[in-house]
VOMIKE-645242 format. One record per residue (C-alpha): y, x, z; residue number from 0; residue in one letter. Coordinates in steps of 0.05 Angstrom, whole numbers, plus 5000, padded with zeros to 4 digits. Layout:
<recs>
[[Y; X; Z]; NUM; 'A']
...
</recs>
This chain:
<recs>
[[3101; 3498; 4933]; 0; 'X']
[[3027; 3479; 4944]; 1; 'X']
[[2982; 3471; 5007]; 2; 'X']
[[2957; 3542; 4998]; 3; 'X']
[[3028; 3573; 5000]; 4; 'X']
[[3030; 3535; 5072]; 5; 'X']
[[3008; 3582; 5127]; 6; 'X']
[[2956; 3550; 5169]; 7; 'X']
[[2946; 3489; 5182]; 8; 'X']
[[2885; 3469; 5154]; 9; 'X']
[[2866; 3401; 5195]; 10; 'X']
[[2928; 3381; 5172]; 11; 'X']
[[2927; 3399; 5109]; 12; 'X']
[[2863; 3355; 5100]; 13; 'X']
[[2890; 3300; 5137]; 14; 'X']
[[2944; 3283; 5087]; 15; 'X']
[[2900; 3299; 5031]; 16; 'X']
[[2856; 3243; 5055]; 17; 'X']
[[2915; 3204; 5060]; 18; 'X']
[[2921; 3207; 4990]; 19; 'X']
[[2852; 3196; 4972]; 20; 'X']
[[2834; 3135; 5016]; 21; 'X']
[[2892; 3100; 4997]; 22; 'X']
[[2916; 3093; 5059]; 23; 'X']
[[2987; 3128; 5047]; 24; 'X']
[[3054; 3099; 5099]; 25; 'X']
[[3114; 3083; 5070]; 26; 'X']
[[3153; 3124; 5115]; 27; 'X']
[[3117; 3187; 5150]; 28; 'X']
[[3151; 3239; 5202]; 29; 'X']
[[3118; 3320; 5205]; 30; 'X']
[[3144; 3336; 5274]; 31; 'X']
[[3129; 3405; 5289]; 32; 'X']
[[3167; 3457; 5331]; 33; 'X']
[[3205; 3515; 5297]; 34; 'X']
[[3168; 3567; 5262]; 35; 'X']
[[3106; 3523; 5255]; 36; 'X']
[[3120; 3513; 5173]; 37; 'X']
[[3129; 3431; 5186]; 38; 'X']
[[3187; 3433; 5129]; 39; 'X']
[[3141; 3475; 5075]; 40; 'X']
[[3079; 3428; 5093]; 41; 'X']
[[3121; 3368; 5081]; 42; 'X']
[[3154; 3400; 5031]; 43; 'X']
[[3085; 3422; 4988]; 44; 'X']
[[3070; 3344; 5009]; 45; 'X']
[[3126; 3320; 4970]; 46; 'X']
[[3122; 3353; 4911]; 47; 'X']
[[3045; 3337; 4905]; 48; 'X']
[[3063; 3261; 4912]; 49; 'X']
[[3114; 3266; 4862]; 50; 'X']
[[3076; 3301; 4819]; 51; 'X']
[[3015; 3255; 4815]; 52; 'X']
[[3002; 3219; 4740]; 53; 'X']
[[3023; 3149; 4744]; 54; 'X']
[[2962; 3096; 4728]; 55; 'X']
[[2965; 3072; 4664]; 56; 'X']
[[2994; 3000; 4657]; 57; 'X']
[[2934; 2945; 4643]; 58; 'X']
[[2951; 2897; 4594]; 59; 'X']
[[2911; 2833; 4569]; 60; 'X']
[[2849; 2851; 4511]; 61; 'X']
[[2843; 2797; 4459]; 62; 'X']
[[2785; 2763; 4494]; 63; 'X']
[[2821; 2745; 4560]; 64; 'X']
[[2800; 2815; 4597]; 65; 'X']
[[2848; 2869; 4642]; 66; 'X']
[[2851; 2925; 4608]; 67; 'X']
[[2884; 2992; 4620]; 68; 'X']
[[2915; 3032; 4562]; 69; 'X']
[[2884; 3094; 4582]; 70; 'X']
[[2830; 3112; 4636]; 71; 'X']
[[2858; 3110; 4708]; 72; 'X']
[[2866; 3194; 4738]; 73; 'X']
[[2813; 3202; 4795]; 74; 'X']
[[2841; 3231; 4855]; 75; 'X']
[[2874; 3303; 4848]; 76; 'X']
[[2862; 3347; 4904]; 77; 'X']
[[2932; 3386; 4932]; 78; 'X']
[[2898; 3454; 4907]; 79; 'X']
[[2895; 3433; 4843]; 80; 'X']
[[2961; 3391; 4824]; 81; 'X']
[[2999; 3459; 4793]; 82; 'X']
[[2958; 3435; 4734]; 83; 'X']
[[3008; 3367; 4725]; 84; 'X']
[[3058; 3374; 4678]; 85; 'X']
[[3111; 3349; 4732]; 86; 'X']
[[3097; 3391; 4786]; 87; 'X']
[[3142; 3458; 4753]; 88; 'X']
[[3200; 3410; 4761]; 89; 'X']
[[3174; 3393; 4831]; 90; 'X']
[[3168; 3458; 4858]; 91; 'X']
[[3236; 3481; 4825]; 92; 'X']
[[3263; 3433; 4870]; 93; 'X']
[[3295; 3387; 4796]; 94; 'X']
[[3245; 3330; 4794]; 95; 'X']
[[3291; 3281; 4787]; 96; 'X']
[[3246; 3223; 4827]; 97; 'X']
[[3250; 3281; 4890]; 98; 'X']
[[3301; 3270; 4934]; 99; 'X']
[[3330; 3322; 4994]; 100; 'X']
[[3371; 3297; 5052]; 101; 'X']
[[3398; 3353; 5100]; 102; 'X']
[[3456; 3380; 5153]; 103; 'X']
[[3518; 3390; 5119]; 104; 'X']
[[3590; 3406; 5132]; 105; 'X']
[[3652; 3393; 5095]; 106; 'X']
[[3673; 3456; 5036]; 107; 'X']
[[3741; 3433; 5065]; 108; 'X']
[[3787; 3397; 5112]; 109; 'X']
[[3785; 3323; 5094]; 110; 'X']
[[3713; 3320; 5053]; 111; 'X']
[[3671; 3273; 5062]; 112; 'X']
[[3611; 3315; 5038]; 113; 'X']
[[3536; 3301; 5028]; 114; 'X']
[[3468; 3331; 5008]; 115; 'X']
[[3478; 3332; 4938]; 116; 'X']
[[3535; 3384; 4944]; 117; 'X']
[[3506; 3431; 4976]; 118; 'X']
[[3431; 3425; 4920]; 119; 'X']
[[3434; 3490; 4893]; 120; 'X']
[[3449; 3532; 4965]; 121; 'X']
[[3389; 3487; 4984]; 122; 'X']
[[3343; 3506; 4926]; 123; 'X']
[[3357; 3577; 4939]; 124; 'X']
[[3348; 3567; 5023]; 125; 'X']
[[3286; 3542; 5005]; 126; 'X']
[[3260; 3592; 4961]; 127; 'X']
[[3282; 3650; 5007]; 128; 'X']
[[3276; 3614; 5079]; 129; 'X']
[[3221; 3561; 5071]; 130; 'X']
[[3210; 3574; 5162]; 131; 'X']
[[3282; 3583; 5170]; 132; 'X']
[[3316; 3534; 5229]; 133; 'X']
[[3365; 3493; 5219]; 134; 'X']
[[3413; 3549; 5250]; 135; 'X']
[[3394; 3593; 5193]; 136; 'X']
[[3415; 3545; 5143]; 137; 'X']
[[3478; 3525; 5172]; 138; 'X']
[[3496; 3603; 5168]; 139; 'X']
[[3469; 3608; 5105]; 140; 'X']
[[3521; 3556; 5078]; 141; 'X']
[[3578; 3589; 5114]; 142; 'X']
[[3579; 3537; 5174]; 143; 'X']
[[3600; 3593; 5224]; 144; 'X']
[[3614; 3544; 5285]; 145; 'X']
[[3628; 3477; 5256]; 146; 'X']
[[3568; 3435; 5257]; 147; 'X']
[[3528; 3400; 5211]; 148; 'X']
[[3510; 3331; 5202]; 149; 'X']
[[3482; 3275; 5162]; 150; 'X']
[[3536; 3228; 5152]; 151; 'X']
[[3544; 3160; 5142]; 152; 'X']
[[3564; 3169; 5066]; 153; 'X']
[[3499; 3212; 5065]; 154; 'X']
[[3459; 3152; 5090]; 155; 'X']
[[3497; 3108; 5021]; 156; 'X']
[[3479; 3158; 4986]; 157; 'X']
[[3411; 3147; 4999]; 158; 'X']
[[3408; 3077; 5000]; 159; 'X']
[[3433; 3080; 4922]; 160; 'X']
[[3392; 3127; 4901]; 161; 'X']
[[3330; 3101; 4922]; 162; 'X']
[[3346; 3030; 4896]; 163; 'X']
[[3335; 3062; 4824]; 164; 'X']
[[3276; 3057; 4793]; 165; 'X']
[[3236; 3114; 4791]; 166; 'X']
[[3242; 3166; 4726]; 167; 'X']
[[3164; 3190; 4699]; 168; 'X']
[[3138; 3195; 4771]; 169; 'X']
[[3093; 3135; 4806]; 170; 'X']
[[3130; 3149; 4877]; 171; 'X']
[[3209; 3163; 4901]; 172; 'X']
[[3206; 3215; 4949]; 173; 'X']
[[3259; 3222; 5003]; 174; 'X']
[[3252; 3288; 5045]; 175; 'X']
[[3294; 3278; 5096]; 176; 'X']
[[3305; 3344; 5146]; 177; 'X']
[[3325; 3347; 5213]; 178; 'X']
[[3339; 3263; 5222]; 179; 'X']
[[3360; 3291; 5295]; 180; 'X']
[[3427; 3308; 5264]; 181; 'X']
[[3428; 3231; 5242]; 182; 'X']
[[3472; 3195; 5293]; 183; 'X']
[[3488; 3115; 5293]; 184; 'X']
[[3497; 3115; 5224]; 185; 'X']
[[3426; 3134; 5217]; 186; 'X']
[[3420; 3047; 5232]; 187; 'X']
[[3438; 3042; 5154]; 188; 'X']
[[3371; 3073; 5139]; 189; 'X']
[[3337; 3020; 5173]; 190; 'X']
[[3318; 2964; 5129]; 191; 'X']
[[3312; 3008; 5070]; 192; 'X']
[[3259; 3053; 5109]; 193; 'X']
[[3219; 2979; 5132]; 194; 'X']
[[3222; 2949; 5068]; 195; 'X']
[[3228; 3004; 5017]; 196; 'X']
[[3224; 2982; 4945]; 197; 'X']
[[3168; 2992; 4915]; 198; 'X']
[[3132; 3061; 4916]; 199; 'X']
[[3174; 3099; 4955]; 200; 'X']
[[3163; 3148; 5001]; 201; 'X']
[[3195; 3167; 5059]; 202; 'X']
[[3182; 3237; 5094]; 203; 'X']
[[3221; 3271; 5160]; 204; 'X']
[[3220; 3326; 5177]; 205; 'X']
[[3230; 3340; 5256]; 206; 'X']
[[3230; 3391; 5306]; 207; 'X']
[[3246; 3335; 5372]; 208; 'X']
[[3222; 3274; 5366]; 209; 'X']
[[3269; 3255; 5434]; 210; 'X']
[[3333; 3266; 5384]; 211; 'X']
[[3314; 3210; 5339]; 212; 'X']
[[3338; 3147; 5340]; 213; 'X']
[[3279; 3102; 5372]; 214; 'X']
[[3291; 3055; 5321]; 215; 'X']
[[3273; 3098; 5265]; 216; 'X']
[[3218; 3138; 5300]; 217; 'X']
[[3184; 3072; 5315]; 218; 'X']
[[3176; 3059; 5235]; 219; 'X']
[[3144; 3117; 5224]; 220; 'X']
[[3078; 3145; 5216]; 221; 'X']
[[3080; 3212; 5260]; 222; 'X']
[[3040; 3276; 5225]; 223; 'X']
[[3038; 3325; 5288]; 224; 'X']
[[3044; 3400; 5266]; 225; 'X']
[[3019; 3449; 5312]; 226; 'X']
[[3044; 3516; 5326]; 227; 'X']
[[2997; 3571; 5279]; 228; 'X']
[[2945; 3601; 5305]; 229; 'X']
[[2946; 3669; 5314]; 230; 'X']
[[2897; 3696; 5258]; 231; 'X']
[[2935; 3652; 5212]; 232; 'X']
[[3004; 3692; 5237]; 233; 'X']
[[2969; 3757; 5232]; 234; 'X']
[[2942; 3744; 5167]; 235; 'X']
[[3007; 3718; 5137]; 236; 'X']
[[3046; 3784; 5165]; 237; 'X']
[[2997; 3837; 5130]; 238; 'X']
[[2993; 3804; 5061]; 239; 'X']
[[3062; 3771; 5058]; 240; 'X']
[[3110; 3809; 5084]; 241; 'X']
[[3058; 3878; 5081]; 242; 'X']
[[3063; 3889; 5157]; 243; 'X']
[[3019; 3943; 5177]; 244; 'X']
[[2959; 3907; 5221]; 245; 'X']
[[2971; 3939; 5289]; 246; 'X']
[[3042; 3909; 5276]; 247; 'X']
[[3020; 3853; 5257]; 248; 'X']
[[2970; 3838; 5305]; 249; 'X']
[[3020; 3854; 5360]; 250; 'X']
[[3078; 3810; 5327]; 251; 'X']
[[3023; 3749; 5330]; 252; 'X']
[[3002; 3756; 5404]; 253; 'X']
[[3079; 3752; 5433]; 254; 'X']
[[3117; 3699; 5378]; 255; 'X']
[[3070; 3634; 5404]; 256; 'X']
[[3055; 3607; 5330]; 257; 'X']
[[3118; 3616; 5305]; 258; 'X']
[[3124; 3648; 5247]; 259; 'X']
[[3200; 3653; 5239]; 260; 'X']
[[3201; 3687; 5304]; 261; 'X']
[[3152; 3735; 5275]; 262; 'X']
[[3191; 3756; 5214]; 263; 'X']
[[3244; 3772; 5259]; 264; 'X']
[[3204; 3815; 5310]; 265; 'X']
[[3182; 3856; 5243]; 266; 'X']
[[3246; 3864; 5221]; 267; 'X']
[[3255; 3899; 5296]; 268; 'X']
[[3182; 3929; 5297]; 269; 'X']
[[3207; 4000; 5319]; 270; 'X']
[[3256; 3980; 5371]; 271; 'X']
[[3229; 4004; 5440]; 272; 'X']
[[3219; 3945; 5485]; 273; 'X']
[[3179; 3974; 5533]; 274; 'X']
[[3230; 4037; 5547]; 275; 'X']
[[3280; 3989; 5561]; 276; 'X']
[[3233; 3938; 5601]; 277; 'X']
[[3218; 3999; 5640]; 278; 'X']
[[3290; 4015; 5653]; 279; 'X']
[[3302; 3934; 5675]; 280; 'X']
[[3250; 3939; 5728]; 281; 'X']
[[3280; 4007; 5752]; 282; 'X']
[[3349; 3991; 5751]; 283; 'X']
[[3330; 3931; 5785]; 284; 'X']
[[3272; 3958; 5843]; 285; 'X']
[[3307; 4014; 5856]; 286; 'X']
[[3366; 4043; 5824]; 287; 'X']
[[3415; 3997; 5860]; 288; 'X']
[[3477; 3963; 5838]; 289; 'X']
[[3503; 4024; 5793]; 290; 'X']
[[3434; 4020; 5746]; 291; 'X']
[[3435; 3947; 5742]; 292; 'X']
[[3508; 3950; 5709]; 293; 'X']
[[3500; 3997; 5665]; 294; 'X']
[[3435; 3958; 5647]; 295; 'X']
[[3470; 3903; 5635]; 296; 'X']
[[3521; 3929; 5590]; 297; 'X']
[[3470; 3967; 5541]; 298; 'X']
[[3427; 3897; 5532]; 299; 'X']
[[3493; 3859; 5527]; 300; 'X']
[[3512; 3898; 5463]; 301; 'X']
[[3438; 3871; 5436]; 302; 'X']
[[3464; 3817; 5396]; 303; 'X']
[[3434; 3740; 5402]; 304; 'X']
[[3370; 3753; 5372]; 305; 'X']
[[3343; 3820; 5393]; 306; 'X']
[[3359; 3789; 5466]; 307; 'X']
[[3322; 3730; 5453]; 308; 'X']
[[3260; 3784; 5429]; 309; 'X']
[[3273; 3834; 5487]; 310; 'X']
[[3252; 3766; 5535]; 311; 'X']
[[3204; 3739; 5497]; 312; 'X']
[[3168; 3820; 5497]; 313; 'X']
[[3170; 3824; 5575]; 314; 'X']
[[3141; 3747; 5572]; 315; 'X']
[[3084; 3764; 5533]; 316; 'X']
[[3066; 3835; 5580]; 317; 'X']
[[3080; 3779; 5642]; 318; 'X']
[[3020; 3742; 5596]; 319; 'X']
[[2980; 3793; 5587]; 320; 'X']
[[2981; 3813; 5661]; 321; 'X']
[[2961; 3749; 5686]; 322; 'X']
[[2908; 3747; 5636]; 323; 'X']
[[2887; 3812; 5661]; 324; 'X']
[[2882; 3796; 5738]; 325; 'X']
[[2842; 3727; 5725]; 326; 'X']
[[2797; 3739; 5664]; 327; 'X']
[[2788; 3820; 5670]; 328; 'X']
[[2819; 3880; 5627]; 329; 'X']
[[2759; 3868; 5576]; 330; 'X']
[[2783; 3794; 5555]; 331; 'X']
[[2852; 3822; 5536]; 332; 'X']
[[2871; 3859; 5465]; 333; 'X']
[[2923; 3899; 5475]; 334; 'X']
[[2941; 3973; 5461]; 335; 'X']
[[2939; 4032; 5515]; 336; 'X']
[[3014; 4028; 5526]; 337; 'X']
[[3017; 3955; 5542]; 338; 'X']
[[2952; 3952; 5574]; 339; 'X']
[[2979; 4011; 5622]; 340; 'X']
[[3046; 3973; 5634]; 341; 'X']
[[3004; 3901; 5648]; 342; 'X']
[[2972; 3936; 5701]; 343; 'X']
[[3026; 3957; 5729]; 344; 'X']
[[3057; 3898; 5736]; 345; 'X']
[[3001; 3872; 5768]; 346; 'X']
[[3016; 3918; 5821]; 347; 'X']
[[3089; 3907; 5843]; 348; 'X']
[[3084; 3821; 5830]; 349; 'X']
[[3024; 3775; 5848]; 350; 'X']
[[3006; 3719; 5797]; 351; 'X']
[[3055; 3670; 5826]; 352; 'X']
[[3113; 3717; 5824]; 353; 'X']
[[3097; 3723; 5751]; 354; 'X']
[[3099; 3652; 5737]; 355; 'X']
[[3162; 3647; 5766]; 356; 'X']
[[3188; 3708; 5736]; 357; 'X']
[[3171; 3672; 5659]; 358; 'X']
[[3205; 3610; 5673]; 359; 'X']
[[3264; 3651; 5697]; 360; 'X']
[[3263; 3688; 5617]; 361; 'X']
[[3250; 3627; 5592]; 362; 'X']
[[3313; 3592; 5628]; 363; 'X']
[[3348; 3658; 5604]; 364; 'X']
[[3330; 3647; 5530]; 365; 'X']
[[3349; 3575; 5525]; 366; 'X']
[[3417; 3600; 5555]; 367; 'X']
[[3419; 3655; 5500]; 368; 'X']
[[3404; 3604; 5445]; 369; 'X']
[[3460; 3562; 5480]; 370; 'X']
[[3512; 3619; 5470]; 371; 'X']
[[3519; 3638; 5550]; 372; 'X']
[[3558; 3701; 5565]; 373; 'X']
[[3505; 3758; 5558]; 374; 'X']
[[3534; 3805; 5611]; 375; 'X']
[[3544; 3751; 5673]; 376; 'X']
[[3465; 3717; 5645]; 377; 'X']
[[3435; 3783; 5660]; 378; 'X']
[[3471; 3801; 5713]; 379; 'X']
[[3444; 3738; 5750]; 380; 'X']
[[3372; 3737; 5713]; 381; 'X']
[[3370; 3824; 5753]; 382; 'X']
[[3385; 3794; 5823]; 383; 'X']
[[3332; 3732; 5812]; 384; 'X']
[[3283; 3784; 5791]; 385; 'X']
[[3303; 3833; 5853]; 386; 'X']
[[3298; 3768; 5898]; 387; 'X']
[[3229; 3741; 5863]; 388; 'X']
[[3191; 3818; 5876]; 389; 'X']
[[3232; 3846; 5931]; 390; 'X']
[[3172; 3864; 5977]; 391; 'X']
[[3142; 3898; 5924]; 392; 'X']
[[3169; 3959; 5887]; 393; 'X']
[[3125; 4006; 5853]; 394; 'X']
[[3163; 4047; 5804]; 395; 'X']
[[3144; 4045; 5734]; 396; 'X']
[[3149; 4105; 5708]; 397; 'X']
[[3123; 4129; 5634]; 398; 'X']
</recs>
């Protein structure tokens, strides 16, 4: 993977470049960036341009006294152009042997005492298929079901031995190290190796919550922020990547906030009709009593996880939308004539404040969703906050 197979982030993307250049390259480096904002590929396409660098030639003593190297140092290789190194095929297959990967795991069975190096080849293919996946989606890609994963104390030997080896053809040992929230106490065993690493090494962690990890091994790290993607860079990445039409993918970008693993999944639900169901919420709940509101609340119930999550985070981004309307003006906001219809109308049964407070109530509802709540009694409660929140206004919305 290279920088240009990383959506977005471009500042970033220079930063560690200049990292590189200047010399001025941590030991130990954390890429904390929310889900969906592509911290593992950056960090990832990091790695495996570090690794792939040509070692400087050895200097040795001429016959008059004099350093001299055996063969001309490399200048600087820019990230764009390191496919051309012989090691970086091995790199980006995920086999350099001087590249290391340290990740949640579970035990294959009742007793193990498992670690990363078991599960390397569902990794290499996690990567290759899911490179903005969560660490959710690669729990249930390794069959994890319920149990839950971890990095383990014989994980954090593991590491320890392999990074007191010297290094095979490449100048640095790489560690990528994902999710150290999943690290617990035992994470302590990490600590001297990370402050005094032998030489060239190279520590990198991956993060999505920097309040998870242990203060003592945030605090020996140097922190590369990762911002959510922009929304041109989401767009973009939709139409050419996964061929999204760009009315689609325009849409997609303006409700999944930077995150592009949200976006694949709203593709994958493109034609499913939010707004008729929206529609029917705010009926059910503004006028069609208690009758409406349960059968409401069995039809979304049958939703699944996901498309529930989606379904909220839709009537967020028309709450958006419709604030954005009301303070900057119908010309400032891109929408099409469906949802620029149904914005207005919610302008007209809920003032701005009653908005605000209806989005923290979805957003309340979505961390409860991610948190496995009972789908039927969650929107059950979420109706009769709404009914409360916009009681004195109830325009109908009909299509």
């Amino acid at each position: 993977m290279q920088f240009g197979d990383v959506i977005g982030q471009h500042e970033t993307k220079q930063h560690l470049a200049e990292m590189v250049e200047q010399n001025r390259l941590s030991h130990a480096l954390i890429f904390l960036g929310k889900e969906g904002s592509g911290a593992l590929p950056l960090a990832l396409a990091f790695a495996q341009y570090v690794v792939s660098l040509p070692q400087a030639a050895p200097v040795v003593e001429d016959l008059f006294g004099g350093m001299t190297a055996l063969e001309p140092t490399p200048s600087f290789i820019h990230p764009d152009h390191i496919a051309s190194q012989p090691a970086f095929q091995r790199a980006e297959q995920l086999i350099h042997p001087d590249l290391h990967f340290t990740y949640p795991v579970i035990p294959k069975k009742s007793g193990d005492k498992p670690v990363s190096a078991d599960y390397i080849t569902e990794w290499r293919e996690f990567i290759r298929s899911y490179p903005y996946g969560n660490v959710y989606d690669w729990l249930q890609f390794i069959g994890a079901d319920n149990k839950q994963g971890n990095i383990t104390a014989d994980e954090c030997n593991d590491i320890i031995r392999q990074l007191s080896l010297k290094s095979f053809e490449s100048e640095y040992k790489v560690l990528l190290l994902w999710m150290p929230e999943y690290l617990g106490k035992e994470g302590n065993k990490l600590l001297k190796l990370i402050e005094e690493p032998p030489p060239n090494t190279l520590f990198i962690l991956v993060a999505e919550n920097d309040e998870q990890i242990l203060p003592t091994i945030l605090s020996r790290c140097q922190l590369i922020k990762v911002p959510m993607l922009e929304n041109r860079d989401v767009e973009q990445a939709l139409i050419e990547r996964a061929k999204a039409a760009p009315d689609t993918a325009r849409q997609i970008a303006g409700i999944c906030e930077g995150n592009y693993r949200e976006a694949l999944q709203l593709l994958q639900h493109a034609d499913e009709d939010w707004q008729s169901l929206l529609r029917e919420w705010l009926n059910a709940t503004l006028k069609g009593g208690p009758m409406a509101q349960v059968k409401f609340v069995e039809e979304v119930s049958k939703l699944g996880r996901e498309k529930q999550k989606q379904f909220l985070r839709y009537f967020n981004h028309l709450l958006e939308q419709s604030i954005r309307i009301k303070v900057m003006g119908l010309e400032n906001v891109l929408l099409g004539d469906n949802e620029r219809d149904f914005a207005q109308r919610l302008n007209k049964i809920a003032s701005v404040s009653q908005q605000q407070s209806i989005i923290e109530e979805l957003d309340r509802a979505s961390y409860y969703i991610e948190r496995n709540a009972n789908a039927k009694m969650l929107f059950q409660a979420v109706t009769i906050k709404l009914y409360h929140i916009i009681q004195n206004k109830t325009l109908i919305l009909m299509g």
